[in-house]
N, C-alpha and C positions, 0 to 999 in steps of 0.2 A: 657322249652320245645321248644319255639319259637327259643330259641338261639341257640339249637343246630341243628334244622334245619337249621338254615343258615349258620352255621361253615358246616355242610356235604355238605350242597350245594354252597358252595362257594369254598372249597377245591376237590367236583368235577368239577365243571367249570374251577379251573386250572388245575385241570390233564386231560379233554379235551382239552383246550388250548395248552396244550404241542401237547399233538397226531397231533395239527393240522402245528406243528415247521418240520417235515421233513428236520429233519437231519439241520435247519438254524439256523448259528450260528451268527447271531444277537446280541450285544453285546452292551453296555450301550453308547460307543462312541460311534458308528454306527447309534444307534438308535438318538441320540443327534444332529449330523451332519443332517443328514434326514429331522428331528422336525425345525433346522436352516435355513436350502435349499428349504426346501415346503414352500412359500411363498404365493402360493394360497390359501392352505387351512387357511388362517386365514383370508379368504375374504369371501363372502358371494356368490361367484362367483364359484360352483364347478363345472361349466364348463371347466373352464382353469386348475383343477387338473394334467391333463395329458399333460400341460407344464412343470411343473416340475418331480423331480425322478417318475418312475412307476412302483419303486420295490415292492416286496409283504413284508409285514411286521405286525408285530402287538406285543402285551403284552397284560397280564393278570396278574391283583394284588389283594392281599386281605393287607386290611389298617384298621389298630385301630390308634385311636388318644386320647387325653385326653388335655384339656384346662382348666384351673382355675386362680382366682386370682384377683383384686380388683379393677385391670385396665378395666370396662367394664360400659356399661351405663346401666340403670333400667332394662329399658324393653329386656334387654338380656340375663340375667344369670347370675351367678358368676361361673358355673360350667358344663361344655358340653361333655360328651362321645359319640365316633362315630364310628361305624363300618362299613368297607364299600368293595366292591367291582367292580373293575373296570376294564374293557377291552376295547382295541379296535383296529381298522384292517384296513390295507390298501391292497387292494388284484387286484389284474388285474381280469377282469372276461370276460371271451371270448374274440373276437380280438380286437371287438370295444369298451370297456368299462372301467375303471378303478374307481374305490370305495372307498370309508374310512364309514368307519361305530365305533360306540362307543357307549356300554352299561355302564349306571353305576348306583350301586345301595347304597344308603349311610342308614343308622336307627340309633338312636341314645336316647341319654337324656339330657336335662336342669334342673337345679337346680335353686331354687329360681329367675324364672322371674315370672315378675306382669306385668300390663296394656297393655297387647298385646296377645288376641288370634287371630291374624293373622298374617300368613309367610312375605307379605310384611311390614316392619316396620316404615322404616326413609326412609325419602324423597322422598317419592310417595304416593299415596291417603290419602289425612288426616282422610278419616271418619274408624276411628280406634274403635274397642272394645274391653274390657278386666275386669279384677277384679285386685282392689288394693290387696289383698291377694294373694302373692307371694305364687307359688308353683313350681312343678316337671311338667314338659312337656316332652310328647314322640313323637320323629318324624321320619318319611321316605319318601325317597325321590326314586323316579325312574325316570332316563332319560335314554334318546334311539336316538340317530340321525343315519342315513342313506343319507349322500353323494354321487352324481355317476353323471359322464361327458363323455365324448365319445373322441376318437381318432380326428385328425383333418380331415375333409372332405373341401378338398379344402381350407382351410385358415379358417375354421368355426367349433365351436365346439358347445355341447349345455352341457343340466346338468339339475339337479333335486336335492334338501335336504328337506329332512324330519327330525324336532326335533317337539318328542315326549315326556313329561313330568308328571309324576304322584304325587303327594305330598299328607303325612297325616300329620299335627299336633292334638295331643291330651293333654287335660292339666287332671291334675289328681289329683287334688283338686275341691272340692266345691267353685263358679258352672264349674263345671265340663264339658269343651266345647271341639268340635273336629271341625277343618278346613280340606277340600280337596283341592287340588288342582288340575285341566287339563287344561294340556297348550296343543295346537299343532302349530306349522310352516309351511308352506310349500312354499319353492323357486325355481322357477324354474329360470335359467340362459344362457345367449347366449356369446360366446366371436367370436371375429377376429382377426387370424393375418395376419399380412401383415410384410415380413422380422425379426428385431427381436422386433415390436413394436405390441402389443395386447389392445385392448379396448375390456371390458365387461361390460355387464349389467344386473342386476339383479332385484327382485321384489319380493316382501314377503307378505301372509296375517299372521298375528299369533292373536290367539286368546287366552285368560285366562279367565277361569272361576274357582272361588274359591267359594266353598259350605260351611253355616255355617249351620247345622239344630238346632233342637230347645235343648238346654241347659237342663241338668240334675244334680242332687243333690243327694244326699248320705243322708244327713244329713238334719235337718230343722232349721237353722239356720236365726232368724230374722234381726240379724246386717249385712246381707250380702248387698254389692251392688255393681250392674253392670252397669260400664259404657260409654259412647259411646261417642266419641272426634269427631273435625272437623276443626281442626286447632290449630294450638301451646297450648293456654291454654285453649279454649274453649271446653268445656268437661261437662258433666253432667250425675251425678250418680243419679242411681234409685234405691229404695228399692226393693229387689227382682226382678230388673231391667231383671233378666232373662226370665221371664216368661212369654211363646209365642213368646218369641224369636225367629226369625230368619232371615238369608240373604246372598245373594250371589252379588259378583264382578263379573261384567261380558265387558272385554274390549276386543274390535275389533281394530288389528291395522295393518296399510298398510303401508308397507317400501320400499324403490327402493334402489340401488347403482351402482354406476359409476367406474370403475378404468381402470387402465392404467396400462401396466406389460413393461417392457423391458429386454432383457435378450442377453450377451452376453459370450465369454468365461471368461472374467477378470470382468464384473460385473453385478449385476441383481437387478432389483428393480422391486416395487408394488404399487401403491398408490389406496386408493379408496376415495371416499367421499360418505358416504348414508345420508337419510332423513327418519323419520319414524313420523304416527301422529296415535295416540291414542285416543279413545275416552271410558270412561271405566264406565256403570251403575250400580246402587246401588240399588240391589231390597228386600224388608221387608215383613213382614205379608201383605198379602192382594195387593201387590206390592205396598208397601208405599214406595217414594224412597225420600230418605234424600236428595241428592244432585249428582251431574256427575261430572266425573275428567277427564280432559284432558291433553294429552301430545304431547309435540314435542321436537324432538331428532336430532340432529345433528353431523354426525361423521366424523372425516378426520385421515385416517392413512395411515402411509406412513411406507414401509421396504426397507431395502437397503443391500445388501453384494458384498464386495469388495474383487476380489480372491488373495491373494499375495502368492507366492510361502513357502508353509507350515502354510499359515497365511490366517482364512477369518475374515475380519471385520465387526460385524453385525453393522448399522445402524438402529433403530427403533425410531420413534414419532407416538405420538396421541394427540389430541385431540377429545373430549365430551363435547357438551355443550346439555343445558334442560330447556327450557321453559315450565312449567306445571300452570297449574290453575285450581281449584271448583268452580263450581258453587251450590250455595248451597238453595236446597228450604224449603219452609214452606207447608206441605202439610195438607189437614184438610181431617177425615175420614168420608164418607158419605154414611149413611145407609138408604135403603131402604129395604119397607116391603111391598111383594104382598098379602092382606088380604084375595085375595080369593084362593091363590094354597097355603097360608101357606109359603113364601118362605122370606127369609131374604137374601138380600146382600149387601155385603162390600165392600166401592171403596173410594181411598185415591185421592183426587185431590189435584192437587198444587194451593196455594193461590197466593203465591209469589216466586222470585228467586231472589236471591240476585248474581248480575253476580260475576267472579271472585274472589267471597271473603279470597280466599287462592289464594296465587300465591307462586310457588317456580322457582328461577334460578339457576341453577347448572353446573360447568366448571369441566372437569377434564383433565391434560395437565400431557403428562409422555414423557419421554425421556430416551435412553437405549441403553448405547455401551456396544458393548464387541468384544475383540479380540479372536479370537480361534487359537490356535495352532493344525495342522491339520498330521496327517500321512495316506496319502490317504484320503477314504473317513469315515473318523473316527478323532471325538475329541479327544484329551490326557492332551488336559490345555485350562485355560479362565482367562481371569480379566474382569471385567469390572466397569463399574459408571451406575447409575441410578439416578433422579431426576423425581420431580414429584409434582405439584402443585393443589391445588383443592378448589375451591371455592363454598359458597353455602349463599343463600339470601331468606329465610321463609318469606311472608307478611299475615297478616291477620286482615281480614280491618273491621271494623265499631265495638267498636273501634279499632284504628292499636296498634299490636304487632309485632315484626319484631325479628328476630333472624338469623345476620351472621357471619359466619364461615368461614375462610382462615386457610390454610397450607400450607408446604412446605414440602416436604421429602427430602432426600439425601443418595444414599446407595451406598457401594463397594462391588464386590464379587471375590470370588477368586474359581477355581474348577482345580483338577489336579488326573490324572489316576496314579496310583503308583506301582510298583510292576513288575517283566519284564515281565509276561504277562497281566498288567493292571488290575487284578481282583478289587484294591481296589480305589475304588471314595473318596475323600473328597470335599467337599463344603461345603464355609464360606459366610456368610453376615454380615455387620455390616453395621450402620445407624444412622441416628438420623434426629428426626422430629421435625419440630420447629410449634409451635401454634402460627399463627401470626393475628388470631383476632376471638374473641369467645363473641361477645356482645348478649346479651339478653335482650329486651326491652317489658314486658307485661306491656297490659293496666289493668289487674287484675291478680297482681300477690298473691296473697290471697288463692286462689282456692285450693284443694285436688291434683290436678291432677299438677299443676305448682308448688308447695312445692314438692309433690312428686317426680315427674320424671323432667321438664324441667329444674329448679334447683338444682336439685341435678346433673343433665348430666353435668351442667357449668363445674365442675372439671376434666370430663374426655376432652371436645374440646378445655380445653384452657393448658391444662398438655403438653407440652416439654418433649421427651423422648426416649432415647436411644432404638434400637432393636438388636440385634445380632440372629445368625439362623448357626448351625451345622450340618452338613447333612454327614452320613457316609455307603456309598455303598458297597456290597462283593457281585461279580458275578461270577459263577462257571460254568464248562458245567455238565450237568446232563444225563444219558441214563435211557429212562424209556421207554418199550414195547417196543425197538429199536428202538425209537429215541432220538435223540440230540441235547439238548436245551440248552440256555443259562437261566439258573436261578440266582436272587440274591434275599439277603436280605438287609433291607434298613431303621435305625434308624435314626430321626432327634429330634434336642430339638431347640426350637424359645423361648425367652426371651424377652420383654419389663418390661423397668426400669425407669419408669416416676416419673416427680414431684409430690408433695404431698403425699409422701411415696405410691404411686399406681404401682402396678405390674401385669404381667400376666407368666404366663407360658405355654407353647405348648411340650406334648412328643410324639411323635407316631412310627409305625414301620410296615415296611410294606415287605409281601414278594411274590413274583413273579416271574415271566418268560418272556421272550421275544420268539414268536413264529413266 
């Protein structure tokens, strides 16, 4: 019944979205050159949006996908269905304003994951819970942003984004737990120009909170147990470890960013550098709180395009680096009792903290050409390379376990419009990853939870392995109530073919409109 609610409602949201196309024929190259040229909006900086194009534009899709296959680590599934919904808009609004806004809605299933009822998994907070009994998880997600910058007033511009965030996971076996999720963002941003050089600056609070309440069962089942981690192998189950269970994630984080735009007719670039720090508490029955995790983020990306006469050349780099650390306590629960009103209370103090006892460092480094072949302001062909490096360093100390991980990607792609009016897209990828260091070092490697999950993952971070990706586009113009849209329909299949005979497969298909 749920499902066909959302097929109606997601098939009317696109036949609103058309109503909203007026006669705009908007078209897959068009929209691709646009997504290439907006070099703001991939900044945090929507102030400066009305530097670049300030056409009106948008799409609306509905996306099924499906993932399987033996290429995957414990705690994720061997098996994901998705279905999903998604739009978004870039619209001029009055004389002074200019917008991008984006709804998207995704709901789905997992098949056999264990030791993880919560949405963040790997490499961020370690005080993780779950049940070794693999089961079926159900999940949805809602996000919502709202970007808006202003015209320029004498060399100065400002701006505002909002991203807003909803998440449920549900697992549907015995013990039987559901996670929430509420995120919100909000940035406000200043830019300057002077000629054709811009400096902006930007500032962000975001806050998460993830709700666990208290766990339910079906069945009475005495072998069950639930258990609660804090670092690589450090883990301990409890006999009906569920019971009275519960606790919420709750982190405050503050971000700023710096960049630099230049823009001329032959070429445009972007760079930003931000900073963000985290501080995220752990709160239980009674507010027992395990331990605090902290983060610090550092970002540098840089965009570049070069215009040549039917030719623009994107330039893109990044870098991410992450220093994070737990501090982990020992709390003891103290009860007091007023004998003369009757009253009992519960308060969990900390005994001790053991500073830093998890530390994680993490790099991620991506690099990204492509050529475009251009016919006005519309793509018809692309090649390019990709590359991409990522490092990652777990400690956890007293005793130390330590587990790091290095890669290296390396991808081509190819994309070319075909047909003399272009209806038909192909795009190609191929790749291959190289594992260039996957050690794992426990001080007790013995445990339930290190047999099960942290060694058994070794074969997925240290596997070498091919990926290919096939993507095949049909965009038609449509008339529906008297207007005139560009609709298409949109199959891909993704492929990984790794050592130790591990595989995955990706199918989905997706169909839309541009309005």
């Amino acid at each position: 019944m749920m499902n066909k609610k959302i097929y109606t409602l997601t098939f009317a949201l696109l036949a609103s979205a058309t109503s909203m196309a007026q006669n705009n024929l908007t078209d897959e190259g068009q929209y691709r050159y646009y997504d290439a040229t907006q070099l703001w909006r991939n900044t945090d900086n929507a102030a400066s949006l009305t530097l670049d194009s300030t056409s009106n534009r948008g799409k609306a899709e509905f996306y099924m996908s499906h993932v399987s296959g033996t290429y995957h680590r414990v705690q994720e599934g061997n098996q994901t269905n998705t279905l999903q919904f998604y739009t978004e808009r870039y619209q001029k609004i009055g004389n002074y304003l200019y917008g991008y806004g984006k709804f998207d809605f995704n709901m789905g299933r997992t098949k056999q994951r264990a030791w993880s009822d919560v949405m963040r998994t790997y490499f961020s907070n370690p005080f993780l819970v779950g049940s070794d009994k693999a089961g079926k998880y159900d999940f949805q997600n809602f996000n919502l942003s709202a970007h808006v910058g202003t015209i320029d007033f004498n060399g100065w511009r400002f701006g505002m984004s909002l991203d807003y965030n909803l998440g449920d996971l549900s697992r549907l076996r015995d013990p039987r737990s559901r996670s929430r999720k509420l995120e919100y963002q909000l940035t406000p941003s200043v830019s300057y120009t002077i000629g054709n050089h811009t400096l902006g600056v930007s500032g962000y609070y975001n806050r998460y909170k993830e709700s666990q309440p208290s766990l339910t069962t079906v069945q009475e089942d005495p072998s069950l147990y639930y258990y609660q981690m804090t670092g690589l192998e450090a883990a301990t189950g409890t006999l009906k470890g569920w019971t009275g269970y519960s606790r919420e994630y709750v982190n405050h984080k503050f971000g700023g960013e710096l960049s630099y735009g230049f823009r001329s007719n032959s070429y445009t670039q972007v760079t930003s550098v931000s900073i963000s720090r985290g501080a995220e508490s752990i709160f239980e029955q009674y507010k027992r709180e395990p331990g605090k995790y902290y983060e610090y983020n550092y970002k540098v990306n840089t965009q570049h395009r070069i215009y040549r006469t039917q030719t623009m050349h994107q330039i893109d780099a990044q870098a991410v680096f992450s220093q994070d650390y737990a501090d982990e306590y020992r709390p003891k629960l103290i009860i007091t009792i007023d004998s003369i009103h009757g009253y009992t209370s519960n308060q969990y103090i900390n005994q001790f903290t053991y500073k830093k006892r998890y530390q994680l460092k993490s790099a991620d480094v991506s690099l990204h050409y492509r050529a475009n072949r251009l016919e006005g302001n519309s793509i018809k062909s692309y090649i390019g390379l990709q590359a991409g490096f990522t490092s990652i360093n777990q400690k956890h100390l007293l005793p130390t376990s330590t587990f790091k991980y290095q890669s290296t990607d390396l991808l081509a792609e190819y994309g070319i419009a075909l047909l003399s009016n272009h209806q038909l897209w192909i795009d190609a990828q191929a790749g291959y990853h190289f594992s260039n260091q996957a050690k794992l070092n426990l001080a007790d490697a013995t445990g339930t939870y290190a047999q099960s999950v942290l060694i058994q993952d070794l074969a997925y971070y240290g596997a070498h392995y091919f990926k290919g990706k096939l993507q095949i586009t049909w965009q038609m113009p449509i008339t529906i109530k008297g207007y005139r849209s560009i609709w298409y329909v949109k199959g891909y299949a993704n492929t990984i073919q790794a050592q130790h005979s591990l595989n995955t497969t990706t199918y989905g298909f997706t169909i839309g409109t541009f309005n």
